[in-house]
N, C-alpha and C positions, 0 to 999 in steps of 0.2 A: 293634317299630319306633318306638312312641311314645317308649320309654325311649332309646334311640339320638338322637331327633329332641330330645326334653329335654334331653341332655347337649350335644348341638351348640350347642341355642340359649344354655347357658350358656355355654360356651365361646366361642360370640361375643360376648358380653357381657363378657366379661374378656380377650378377646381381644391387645387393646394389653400388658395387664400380662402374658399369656401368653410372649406373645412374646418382650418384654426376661427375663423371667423362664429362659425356657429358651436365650436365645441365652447369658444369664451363667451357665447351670450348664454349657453349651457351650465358652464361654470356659475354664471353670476345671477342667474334667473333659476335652477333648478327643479321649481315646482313646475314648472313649464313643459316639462320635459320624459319627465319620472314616470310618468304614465306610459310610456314606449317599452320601459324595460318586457312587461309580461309578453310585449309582440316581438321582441330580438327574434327568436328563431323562426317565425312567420317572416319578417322580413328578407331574413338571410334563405329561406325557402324559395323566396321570391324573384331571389336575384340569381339563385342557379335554375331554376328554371326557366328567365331570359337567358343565359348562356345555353340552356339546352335547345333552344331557338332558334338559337344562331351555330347549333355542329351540325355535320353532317358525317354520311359513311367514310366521303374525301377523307374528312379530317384526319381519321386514322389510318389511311391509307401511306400514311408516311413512315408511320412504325412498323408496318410491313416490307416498303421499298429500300428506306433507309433507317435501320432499327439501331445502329454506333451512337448517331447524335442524340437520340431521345431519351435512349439508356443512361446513356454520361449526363445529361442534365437531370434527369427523374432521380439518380442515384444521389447526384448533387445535394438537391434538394432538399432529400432526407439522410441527408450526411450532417451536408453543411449547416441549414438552418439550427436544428437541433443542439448540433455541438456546439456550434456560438452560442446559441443559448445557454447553454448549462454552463458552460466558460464563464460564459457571464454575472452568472447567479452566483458562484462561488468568488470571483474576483470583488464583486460589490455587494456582497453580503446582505441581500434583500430578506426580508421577513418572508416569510414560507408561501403565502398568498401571493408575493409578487413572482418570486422566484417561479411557482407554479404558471403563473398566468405568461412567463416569457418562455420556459419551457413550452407551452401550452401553444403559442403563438409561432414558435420555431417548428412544433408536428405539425404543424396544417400546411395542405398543399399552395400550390402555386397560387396567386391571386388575380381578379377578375377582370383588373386592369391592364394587366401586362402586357398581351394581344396588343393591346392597343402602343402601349408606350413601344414597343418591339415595331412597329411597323412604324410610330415616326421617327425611332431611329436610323431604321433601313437595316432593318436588323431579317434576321431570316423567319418569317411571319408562320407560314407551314410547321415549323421548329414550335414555334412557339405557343401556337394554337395544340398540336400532339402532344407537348408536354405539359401544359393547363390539361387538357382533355384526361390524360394519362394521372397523372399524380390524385388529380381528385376522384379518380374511378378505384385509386389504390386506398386514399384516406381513411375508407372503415377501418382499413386492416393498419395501417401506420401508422396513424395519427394517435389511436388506443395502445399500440405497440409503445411508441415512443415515448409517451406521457408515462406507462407504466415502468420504463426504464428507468428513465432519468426522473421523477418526479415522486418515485414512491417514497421514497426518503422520508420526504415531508406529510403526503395525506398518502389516503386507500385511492387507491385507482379501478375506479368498475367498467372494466374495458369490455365486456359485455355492452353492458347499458351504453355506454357511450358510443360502440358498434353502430347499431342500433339507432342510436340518434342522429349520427352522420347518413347511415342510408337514408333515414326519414327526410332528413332535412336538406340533402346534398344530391343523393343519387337518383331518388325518385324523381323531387322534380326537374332532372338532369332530364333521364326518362321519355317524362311526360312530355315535355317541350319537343325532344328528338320527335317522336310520334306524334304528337302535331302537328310540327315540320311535317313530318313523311307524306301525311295522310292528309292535310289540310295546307298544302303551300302557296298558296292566294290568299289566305286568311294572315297567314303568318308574313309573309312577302311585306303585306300591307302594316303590320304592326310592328316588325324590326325598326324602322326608323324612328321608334317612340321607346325601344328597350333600353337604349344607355340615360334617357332620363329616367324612368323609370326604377331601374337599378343604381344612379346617382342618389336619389331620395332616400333611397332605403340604405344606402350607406349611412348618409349624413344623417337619419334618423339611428341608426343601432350607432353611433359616433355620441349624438349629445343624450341617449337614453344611458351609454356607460357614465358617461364623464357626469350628466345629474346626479345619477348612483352615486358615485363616490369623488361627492364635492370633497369633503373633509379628509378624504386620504391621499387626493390629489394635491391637494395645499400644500401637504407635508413630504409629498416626495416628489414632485412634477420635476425638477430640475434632472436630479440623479437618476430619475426612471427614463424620462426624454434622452439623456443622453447616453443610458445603457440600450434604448431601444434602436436609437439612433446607430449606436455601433452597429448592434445586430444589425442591421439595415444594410449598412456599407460594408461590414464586412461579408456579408452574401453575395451583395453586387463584385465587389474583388473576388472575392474564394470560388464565383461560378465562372469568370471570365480568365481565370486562370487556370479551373479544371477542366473546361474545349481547348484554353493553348495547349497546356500539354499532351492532350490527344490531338493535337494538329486541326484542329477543324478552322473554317474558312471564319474571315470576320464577322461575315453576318452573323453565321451560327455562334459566336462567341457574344457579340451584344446578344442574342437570343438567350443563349444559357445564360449570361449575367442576369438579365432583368426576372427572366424563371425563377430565378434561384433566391434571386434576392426580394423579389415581390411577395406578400405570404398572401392566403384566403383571412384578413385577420377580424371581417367578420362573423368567420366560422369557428375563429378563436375565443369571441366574443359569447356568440352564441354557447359555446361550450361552457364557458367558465362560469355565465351565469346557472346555466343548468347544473351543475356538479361542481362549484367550487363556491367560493365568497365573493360576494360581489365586487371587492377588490381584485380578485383574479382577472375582474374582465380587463382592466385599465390599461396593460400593454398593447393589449390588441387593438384598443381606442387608437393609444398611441401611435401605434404602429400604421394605423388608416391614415394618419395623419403625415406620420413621416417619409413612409415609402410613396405619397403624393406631392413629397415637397421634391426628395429623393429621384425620382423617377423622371419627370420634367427636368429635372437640372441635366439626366444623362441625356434624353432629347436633344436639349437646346447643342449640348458639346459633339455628339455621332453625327445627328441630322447634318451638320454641316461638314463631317470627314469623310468623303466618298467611299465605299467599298472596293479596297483594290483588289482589281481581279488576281 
């Protein structure tokens, strides 16, 4: 298990290069790959049930003691992501499919990395683990919410169905994992050090099953989409470190909210868009695995090194 737990940790560490690396041997090899799409939502199943592994009762025991900080970031969240999005769509005038799919990628709650990038920035880790926990425990209900706002415009929204498909695919095995934990924690003790490989794989597998999908609409927008995704990106990481300054909250909790806010589930967006849109719709979310892992690390490298003043 050690040798498992070493290869993860390396693999997160080259993680951003991973990523572009296998989405362009995706791009350029395609049949390779195509056979992934029918398992997306199996594997995005997969990887919140290691996060449900890894919560516990603690976890939420912060929205109880301190309920200010989580509020202001959850709110963020699905403020911010969203409205950048739709900002977005209208200023770059994407075809309906794209537009969709970055709407689509703005409702989805926090993503499954960010725990992580929050703690080596020295970010406030509790904060940040409550508001992961929190937001995707609200996602039945926001994620369908949101997409029916902002997105009907363009297609029908079955926010029903879609309900439905985030419990199956998100909540449950949230769930199951928790109760596992609970009832079987030697079993689980022993296999946490094998869940960030684990759940690295199944990214980078729903990463080059979108991008084989849609070799030929990638061709013709990769630039303009990459850089509209990328905004979204940044402008989440600024718009959530500047909605804790202005509630005064301490630095840590500010890199906390920033990286919440600005990190999306955008395998969950993936998974969605394949299921009830065009296969095109999944591609920001591709994108977006890609960017907020280049994104992310870069804010690392700048916090890790600025103490926390008391």
């Amino acid at each position: 298990m050690q040798g498992v737990e070493r290869v993860g940790q390396i693999i997160s560490k080259y993680f951003a290069l991973i990523v572009i690396l296998v989405s362009i041997i995706a791009f350029l090899a395609p049949g390779g790959f195509t056979w992934i799409v029918p398992y997306i939502t199996l594997l995005l199943g997969i990887i919140m049930f290691g996060m449900g592994l890894t919560m516990k009762a603690s976890d939420f025991a912060i929205v109880a003691k301190k309920p200010i900080p989580v509020i202001i970031g959850v709110v963020a969240q699905f403020v911010f992501m969203p409205g950048i999005a739709f900002a977005l769509t209208q200023i770059f005038d994407f075809p309906y499919e794209l537009a969709v799919g970055i709407i689509l990628v703005g409702a989805c709650p926090g993503g499954t990395a960010s725990n992580v990038m929050v703690f080596l920035s020295k970010g406030d880790l509790p904060l940040s683990v409550a508001m992961t926990s929190i937001s995707t425990l609200l996602a039945p209900i926001m994620t369908p919410a949101i997409v029916l706002l902002l997105a009907s415009q363009y297609v029908d929204v079955n926010t029903g169905s879609m309900f439905l498909s985030i419990v199956q695919v998100v909540i449950i095995p949230i769930v199951l994992g928790i109760l596992l934990r609970r009832f079987f924690p030697k079993v689980v003790t022993k296999s946490v050090p094998a869940l960030p490989l684990v759940s690295i794989l199944a990214i980078l597998a729903i990463v080059t099953a979108v991008v084989s999908n849609n070799k030929e609409n990638l061709a013709t927008t990769a630039f303009i989409l990459f850089l509209a995704v990328l905004l979204h990106n940044t402008f989440g990481l600024l718009l959530g470190y500047i909605a804790a300054w202005m509630f005064k909250l301490d630095e840590s909790k500010k890199r906390a909210v920033s990286i919440e806010v600005g990190m999306q589930n955008s395998g969950l967006g993936a998974s969605l868009a394949t299921q009830y849109f065009e296969p095109i719709t999944a591609l920001p979310s591709a994108i977006f695995s890609v960017v907020h892992n280049i994104t992310g690390p870069i804010m690392v490298s700048i916090w890790s090194k600025r103490p926390i003043k008391e």
